[in-house]
SESE-9471 format. One line per 8 residues: their letters; for each residue x, y, z of C-alpha. Coordinates in pm, 1 decimal, always signed. Example, Ala and Ser with C-alpha at 12.3 -4.5 7.8 and 13.67 -1.06 7.14 Angstrom:
! SESE-9471
AS) +1230.0 -450.0 +780.0 | +1367.0 -106.0 +714.0;
END
This chain:
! SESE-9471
XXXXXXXX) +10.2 +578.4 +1848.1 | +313.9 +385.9 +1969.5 | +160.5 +66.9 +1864.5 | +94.9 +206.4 +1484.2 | +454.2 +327.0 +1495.2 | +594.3 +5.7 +1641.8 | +445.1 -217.1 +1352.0 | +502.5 +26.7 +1064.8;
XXXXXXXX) +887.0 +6.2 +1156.1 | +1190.2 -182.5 +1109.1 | +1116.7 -170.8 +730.7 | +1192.6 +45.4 +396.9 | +811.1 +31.9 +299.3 | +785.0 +358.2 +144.0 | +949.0 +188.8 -156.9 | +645.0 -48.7 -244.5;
XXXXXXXX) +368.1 +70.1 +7.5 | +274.8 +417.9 -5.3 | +549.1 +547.6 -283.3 | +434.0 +223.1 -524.1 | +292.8 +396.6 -799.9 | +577.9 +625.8 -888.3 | +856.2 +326.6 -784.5 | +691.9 +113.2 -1068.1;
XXXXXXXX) +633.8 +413.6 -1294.6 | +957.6 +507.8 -1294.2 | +1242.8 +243.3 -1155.2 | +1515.5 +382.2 -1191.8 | +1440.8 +758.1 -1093.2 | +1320.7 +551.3 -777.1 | +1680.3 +345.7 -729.7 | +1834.9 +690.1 -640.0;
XXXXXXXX) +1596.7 +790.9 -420.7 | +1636.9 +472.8 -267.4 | +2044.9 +551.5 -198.8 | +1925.0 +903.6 -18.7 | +1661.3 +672.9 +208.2 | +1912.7 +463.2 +304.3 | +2118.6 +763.4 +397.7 | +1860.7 +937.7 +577.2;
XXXXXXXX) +1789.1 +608.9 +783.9 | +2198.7 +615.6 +916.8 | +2238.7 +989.3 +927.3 | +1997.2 +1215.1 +1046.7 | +2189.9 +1504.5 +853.1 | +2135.1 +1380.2 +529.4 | +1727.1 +1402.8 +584.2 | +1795.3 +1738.4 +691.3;
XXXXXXXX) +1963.4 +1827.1 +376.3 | +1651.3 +1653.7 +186.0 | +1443.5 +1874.9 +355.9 | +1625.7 +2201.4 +270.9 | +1688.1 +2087.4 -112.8 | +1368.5 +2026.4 -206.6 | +1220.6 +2339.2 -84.5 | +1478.8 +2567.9 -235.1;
XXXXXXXX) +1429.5 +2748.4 -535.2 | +1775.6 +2759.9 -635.5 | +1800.0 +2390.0 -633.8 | +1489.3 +2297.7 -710.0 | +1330.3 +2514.9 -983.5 | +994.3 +2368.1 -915.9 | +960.4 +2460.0 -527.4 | +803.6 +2842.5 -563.9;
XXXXXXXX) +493.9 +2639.1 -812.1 | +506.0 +2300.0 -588.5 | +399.2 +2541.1 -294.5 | +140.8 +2717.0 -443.8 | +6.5 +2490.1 -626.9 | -58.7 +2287.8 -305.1 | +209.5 +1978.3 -306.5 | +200.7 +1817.7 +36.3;
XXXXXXXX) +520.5 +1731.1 +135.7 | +597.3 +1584.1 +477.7 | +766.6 +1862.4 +698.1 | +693.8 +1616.6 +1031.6 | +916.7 +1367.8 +1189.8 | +636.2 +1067.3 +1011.5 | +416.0 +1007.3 +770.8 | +23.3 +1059.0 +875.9;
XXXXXXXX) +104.8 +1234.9 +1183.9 | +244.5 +858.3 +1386.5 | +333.7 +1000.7 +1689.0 | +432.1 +945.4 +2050.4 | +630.6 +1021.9 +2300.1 | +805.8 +690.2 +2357.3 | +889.2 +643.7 +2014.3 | +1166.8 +858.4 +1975.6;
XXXXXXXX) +1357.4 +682.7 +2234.6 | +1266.8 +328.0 +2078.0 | +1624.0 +263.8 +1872.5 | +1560.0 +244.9 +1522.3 | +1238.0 +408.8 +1525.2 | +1359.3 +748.1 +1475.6 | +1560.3 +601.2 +1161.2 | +1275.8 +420.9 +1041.5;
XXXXXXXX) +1104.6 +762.8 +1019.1 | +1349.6 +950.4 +863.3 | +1407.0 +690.2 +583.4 | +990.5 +688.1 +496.8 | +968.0 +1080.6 +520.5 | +1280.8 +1140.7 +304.3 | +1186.6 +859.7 +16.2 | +815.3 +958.1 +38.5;
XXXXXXXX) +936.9 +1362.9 -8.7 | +1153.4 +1287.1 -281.7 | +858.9 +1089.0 -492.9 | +661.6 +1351.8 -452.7 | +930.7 +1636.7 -580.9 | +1086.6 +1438.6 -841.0 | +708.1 +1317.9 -974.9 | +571.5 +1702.0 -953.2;
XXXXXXXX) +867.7 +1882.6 -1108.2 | +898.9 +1557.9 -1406.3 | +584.5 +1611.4 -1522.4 | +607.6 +1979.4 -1524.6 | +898.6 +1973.3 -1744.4 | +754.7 +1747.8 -1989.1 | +468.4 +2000.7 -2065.8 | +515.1 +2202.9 -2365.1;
XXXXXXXX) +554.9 +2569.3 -2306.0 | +511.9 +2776.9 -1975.5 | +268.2 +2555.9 -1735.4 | +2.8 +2719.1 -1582.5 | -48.1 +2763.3 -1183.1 | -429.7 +2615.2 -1274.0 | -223.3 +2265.7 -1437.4 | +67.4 +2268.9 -1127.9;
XXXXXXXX) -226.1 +2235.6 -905.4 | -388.0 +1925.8 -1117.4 | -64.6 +1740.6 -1104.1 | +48.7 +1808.5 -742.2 | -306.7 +1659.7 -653.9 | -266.1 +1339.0 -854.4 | +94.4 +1354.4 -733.5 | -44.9 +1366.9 -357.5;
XXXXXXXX) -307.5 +1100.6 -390.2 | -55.5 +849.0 -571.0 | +182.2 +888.4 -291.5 | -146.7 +797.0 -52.8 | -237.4 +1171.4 +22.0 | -584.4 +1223.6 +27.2 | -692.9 +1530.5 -164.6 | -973.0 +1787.2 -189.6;
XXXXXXXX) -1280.6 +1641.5 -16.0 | -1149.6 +1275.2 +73.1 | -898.4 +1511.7 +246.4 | -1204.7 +1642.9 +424.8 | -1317.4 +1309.9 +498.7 | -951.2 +1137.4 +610.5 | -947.4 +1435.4 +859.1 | -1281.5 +1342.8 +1002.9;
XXXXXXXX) -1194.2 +958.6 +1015.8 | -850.6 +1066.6 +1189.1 | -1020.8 +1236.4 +1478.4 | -1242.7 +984.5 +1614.1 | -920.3 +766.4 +1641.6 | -999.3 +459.8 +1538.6 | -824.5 +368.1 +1159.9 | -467.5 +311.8 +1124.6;
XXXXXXXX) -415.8 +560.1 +767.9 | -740.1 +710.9 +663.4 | -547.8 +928.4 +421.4 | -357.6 +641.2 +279.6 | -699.0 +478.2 +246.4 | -918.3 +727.6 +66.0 | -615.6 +826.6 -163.1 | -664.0 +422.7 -294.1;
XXXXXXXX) -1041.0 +514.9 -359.1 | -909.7 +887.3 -509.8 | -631.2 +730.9 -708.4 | -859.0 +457.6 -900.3 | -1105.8 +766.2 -978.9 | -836.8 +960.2 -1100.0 | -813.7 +626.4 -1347.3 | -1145.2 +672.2 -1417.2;
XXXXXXXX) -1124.8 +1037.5 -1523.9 | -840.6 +966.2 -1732.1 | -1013.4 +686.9 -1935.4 | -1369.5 +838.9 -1948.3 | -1301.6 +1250.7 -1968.7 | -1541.3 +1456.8 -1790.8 | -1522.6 +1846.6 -1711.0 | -1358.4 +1710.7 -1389.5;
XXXXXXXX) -952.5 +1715.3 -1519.2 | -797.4 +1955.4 -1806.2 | -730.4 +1782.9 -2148.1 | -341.5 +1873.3 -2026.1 | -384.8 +1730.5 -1705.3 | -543.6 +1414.1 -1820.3 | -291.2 +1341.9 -2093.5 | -1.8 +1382.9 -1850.4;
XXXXXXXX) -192.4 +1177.8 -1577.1 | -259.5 +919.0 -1857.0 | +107.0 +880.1 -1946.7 | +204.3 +796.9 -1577.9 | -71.8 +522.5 -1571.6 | +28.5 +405.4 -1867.5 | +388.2 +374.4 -1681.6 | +277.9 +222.2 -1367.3;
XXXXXXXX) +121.9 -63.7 -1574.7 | +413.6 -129.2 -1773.7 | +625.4 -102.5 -1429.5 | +357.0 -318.8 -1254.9 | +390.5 -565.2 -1549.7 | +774.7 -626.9 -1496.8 | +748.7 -624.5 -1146.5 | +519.0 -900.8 -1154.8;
XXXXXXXX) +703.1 -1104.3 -1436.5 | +990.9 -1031.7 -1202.0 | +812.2 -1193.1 -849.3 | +629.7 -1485.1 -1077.5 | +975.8 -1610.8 -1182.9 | +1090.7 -1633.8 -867.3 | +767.1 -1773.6 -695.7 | +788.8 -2050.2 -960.0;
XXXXXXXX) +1152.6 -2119.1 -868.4 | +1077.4 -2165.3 -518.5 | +777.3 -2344.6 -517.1 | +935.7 -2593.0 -744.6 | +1228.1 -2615.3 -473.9 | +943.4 -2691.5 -201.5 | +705.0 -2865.3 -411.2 | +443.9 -2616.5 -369.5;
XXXXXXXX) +154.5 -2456.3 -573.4 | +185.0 -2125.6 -713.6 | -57.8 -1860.2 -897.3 | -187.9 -1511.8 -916.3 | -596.2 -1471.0 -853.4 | -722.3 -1239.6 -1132.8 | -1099.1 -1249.8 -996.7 | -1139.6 -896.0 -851.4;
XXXXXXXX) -1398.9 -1024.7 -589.8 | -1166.3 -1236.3 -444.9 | -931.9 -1068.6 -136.7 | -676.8 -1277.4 -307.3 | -659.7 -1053.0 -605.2 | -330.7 -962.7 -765.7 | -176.8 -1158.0 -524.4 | +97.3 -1405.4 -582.7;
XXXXXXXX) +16.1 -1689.9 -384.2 | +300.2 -1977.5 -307.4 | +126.9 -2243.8 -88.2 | -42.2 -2056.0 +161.3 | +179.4 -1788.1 +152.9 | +27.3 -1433.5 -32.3 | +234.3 -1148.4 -130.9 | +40.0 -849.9 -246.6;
XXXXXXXX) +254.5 -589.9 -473.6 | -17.1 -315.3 -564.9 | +11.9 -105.4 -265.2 | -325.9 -89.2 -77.2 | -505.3 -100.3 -441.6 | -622.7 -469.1 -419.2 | -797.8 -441.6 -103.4 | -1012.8 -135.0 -224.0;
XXXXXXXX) -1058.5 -256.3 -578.8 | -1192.0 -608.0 -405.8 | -1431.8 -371.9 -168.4 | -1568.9 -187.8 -486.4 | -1611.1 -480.2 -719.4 | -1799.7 -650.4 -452.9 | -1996.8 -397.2 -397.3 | -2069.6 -280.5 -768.0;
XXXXXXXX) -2116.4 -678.9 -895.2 | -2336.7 -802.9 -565.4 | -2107.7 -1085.7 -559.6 | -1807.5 -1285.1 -368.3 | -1546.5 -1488.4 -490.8 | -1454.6 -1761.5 -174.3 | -1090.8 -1835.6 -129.5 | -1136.1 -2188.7 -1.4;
XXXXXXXX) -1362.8 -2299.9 -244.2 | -1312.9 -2051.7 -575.8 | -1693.2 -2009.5 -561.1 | -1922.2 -1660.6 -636.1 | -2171.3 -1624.8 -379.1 | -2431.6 -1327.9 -428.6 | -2468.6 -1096.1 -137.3 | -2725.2 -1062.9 +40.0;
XXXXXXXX) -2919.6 -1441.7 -80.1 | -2800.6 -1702.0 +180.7 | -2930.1 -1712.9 +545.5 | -2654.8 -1868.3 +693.3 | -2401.4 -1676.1 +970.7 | -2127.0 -1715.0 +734.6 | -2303.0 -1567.6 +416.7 | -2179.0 -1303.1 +274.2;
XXXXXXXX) -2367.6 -962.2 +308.1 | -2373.4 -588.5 +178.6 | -2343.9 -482.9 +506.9 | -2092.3 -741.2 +605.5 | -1847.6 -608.4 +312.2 | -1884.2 -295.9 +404.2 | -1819.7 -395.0 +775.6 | -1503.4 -668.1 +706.5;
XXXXXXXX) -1323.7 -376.5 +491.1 | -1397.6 -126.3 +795.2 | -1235.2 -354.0 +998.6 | -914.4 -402.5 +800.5 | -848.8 -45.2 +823.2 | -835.5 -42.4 +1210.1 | -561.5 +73.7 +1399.6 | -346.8 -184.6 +1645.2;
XXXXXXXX) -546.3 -141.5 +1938.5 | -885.1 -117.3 +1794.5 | -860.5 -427.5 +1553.1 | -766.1 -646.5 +1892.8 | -1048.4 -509.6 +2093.5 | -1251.7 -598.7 +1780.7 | -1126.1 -958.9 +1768.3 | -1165.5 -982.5 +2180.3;
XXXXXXXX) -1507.6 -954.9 +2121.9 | -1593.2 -1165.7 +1800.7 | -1313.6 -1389.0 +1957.8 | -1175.3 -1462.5 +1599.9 | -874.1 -1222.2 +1480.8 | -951.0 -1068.2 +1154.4 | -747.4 -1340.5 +949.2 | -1023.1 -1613.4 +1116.7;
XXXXXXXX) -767.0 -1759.9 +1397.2 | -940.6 -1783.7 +1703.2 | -795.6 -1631.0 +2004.8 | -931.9 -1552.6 +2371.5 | -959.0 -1194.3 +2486.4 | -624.8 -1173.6 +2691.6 | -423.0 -1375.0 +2342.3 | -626.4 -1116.2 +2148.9;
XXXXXXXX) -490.7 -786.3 +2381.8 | -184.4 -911.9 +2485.8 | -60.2 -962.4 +2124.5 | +287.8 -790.2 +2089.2 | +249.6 -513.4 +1795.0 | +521.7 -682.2 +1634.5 | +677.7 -450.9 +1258.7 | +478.7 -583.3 +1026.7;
XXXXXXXX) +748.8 -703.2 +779.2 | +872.0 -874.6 +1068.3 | +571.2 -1093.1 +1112.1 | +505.2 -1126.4 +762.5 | +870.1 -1298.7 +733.0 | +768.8 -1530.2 +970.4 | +444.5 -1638.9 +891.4 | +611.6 -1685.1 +559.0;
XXXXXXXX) +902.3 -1913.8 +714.4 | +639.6 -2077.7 +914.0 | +486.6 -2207.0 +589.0 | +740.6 -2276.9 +338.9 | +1096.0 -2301.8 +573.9 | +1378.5 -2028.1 +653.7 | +1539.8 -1992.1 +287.6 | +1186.5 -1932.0 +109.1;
XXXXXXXX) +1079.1 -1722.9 +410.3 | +1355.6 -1449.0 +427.0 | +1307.5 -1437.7 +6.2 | +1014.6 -1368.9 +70.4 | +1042.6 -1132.7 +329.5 | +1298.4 -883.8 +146.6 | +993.0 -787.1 -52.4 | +786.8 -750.4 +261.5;
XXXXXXXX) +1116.1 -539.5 +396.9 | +1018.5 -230.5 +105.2 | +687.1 -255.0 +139.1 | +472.3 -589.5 -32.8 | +195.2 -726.3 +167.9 | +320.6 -1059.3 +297.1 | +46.1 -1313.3 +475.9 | +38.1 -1714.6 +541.6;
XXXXXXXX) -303.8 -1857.9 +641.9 | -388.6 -2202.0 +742.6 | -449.4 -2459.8 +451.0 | -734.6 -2383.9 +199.8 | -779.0 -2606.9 -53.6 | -826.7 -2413.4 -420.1 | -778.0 -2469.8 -794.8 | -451.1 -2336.1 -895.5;
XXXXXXXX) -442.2 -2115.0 -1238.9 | -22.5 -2172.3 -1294.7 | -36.6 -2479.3 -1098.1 | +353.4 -2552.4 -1048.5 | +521.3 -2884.5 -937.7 | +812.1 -3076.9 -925.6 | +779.1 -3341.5 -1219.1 | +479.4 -3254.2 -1353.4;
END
């Protein structure tokens, strides 16, 4: 695990990774949380403290219902159980911990025990439990059977977050629910969920109004292309692409609403050439497959050391850069907002880099491949 812990460190990620949905939802709630994480990270005493609040009944009204209705808060040192025996005496590491674990716990309180208080009269145990399982899967708990199934995935030891992964599938079904009622969710239930949806998009909408200004302003500074792929069977959707530079702000949902639309539509959308390919129809190594999909998302869900043992053997890493078998196990498991900054300074200098890499810092997805040529949707340059 020291490799998972290594490269899921150095960073404030809980803010736009796995506590995305409720930072969007609700900004400002999320700014104070945001003070206590930063506290937590400098002084261990101040996660303590989080720790007792939240679970006491005199300060929090909601902790006697939170429990029994089944909220899972984190009462271990990390997130998903990242363990090892070296990392505790890594500096930082122990900080980095404390900061995702305390920002993560408060979401998950603050989110439980708002909704409760916006529902009219006495809330039943039956409607605690419907919200602390939305709460858990929006805050990448898996819940229920994908709980089940994250559990099963975890023990054979091979995926980096298999709860964080099948809460993205449980979260866009909890959409689902909301939109098209079934005798799965309470009429309560569904118009509370609803209204924190409703939220998120609004949040989301800012958010990215926020990141296109400022992708516009520096691709006009470095002459560069800029635009956001709306085609959900591209694995560029959502993402705001400057150059060859992608920045992903929707928190592990992309990747599995990519993976489903593919699936559901039979159909590909290339990034180097913007064109749909149906699965399945060509005969060439390179054309895209059911079982191929199915395959390439499996392998973007692999943890450190299994991902490089994968690309030893294919002899390609899963971005497409070739590599040998010792460059492909020998890799350092650098933090991942680290790399991300650099890959990003690699492509469009230092100053747009760093940018660029304070989103990666709290959690945004933040890539740079080689040169693909593509159409551009808000095509963006200096003079035209």
């Amino acid at each position: 695990d020291l490799p998972r812990a290594l490269m899921s460190a150095f960073d404030f990620s809980a803010v736009r990774r796995q506590g995305g949905f409720f930072t969007s939802a609700h900004p400002l709630r999320a700014t104070g949380h945001m003070k206590k994480m930063f506290a937590a990270w400098s002084n261990p005493q101040t996660a303590l403290e989080v720790v007792v609040a939240i679970r006491d009944s005199k300060i929090n009204k909601w902790a006697p219902m939170q429990e029994a209705a089944g909220l899972d808060l984190t009462t271990e040192a990390t997130e998903e159980g990242l363990k090892s025996k070296l990392s505790n005496r890594i500096p930082v590491l122990p900080a980095s911990n404390r900061a995702y674990v305390t920002y993560m716990n408060l979401q998950r309180v603050a989110a439980f025990g708002a909704i409760m208080e916006a529902q009219p009269g006495k809330p039943t145990l039956e409607f605690a439990k419907e919200v602390a399982d939305f709460v858990n899967i929006a805050t990448g708990r898996s819940s229920g059977r994908g709980k089940k199934v994250a559990a099963r995935l975890e023990g054979i030891k091979l995926f980096w977050a298999p709860s964080y992964v099948v809460s993205r599938f449980q979260l866009l079904a909890k959409a689902l629910q909301v939109v098209a009622p079934g005798k799965h969710m309470s009429r309560a239930a569904r118009k509370a969920i609803g209204k924190e949806l409703a939220r998120y998009i609004a949040g989301q909408s800012v958010y990215y109004a926020l990141l296109g200004t400022a992708a516009v302003l520096l691709a006009d500074e470095l002459d560069k292309e800029v635009d956001v792929e709306r085609d959900l069977r591209s694995s560029d959707f959502g993402k705001v692409r400057i150059g060859n530079t992608r920045l992903d702000p929707l928190s592990g949902l992309a990747q599995t609403s990519v993976f489903l639309a593919r699936m559901a539509t039979g159909k590909v959308k290339t990034t180097t050439k913007d064109e749909l390919k149906k699965l399945n129809e060509g005969t060439g190594p390179y054309d895209p497959t059911y079982m191929g999909t199915i395959l390439r998302f499996g392998r973007s869900k692999l943890g450190p050391l299994q991902g490089r043992i994968v690309s030893a053997l294919m002899g390609e890493t899963y971005e497409g850069k070739e590599v040998t078998p010792a460059e492909a196990m020998l890799e350092f498991p650098w933090p991942l907002s680290i790399k991300g900054s650099t890959e990003a300074m690699e492509d469009l200098g230092v100053p747009a880099g760093t940018i660029l890499g304070i989103w990666s810092l709290f959690g945004d997805g933040l890539q740079s491949f080689e040169p693909k040529p593509r159409k551009s949707l808000l095509k963006k340059r200096r003079g035209a």
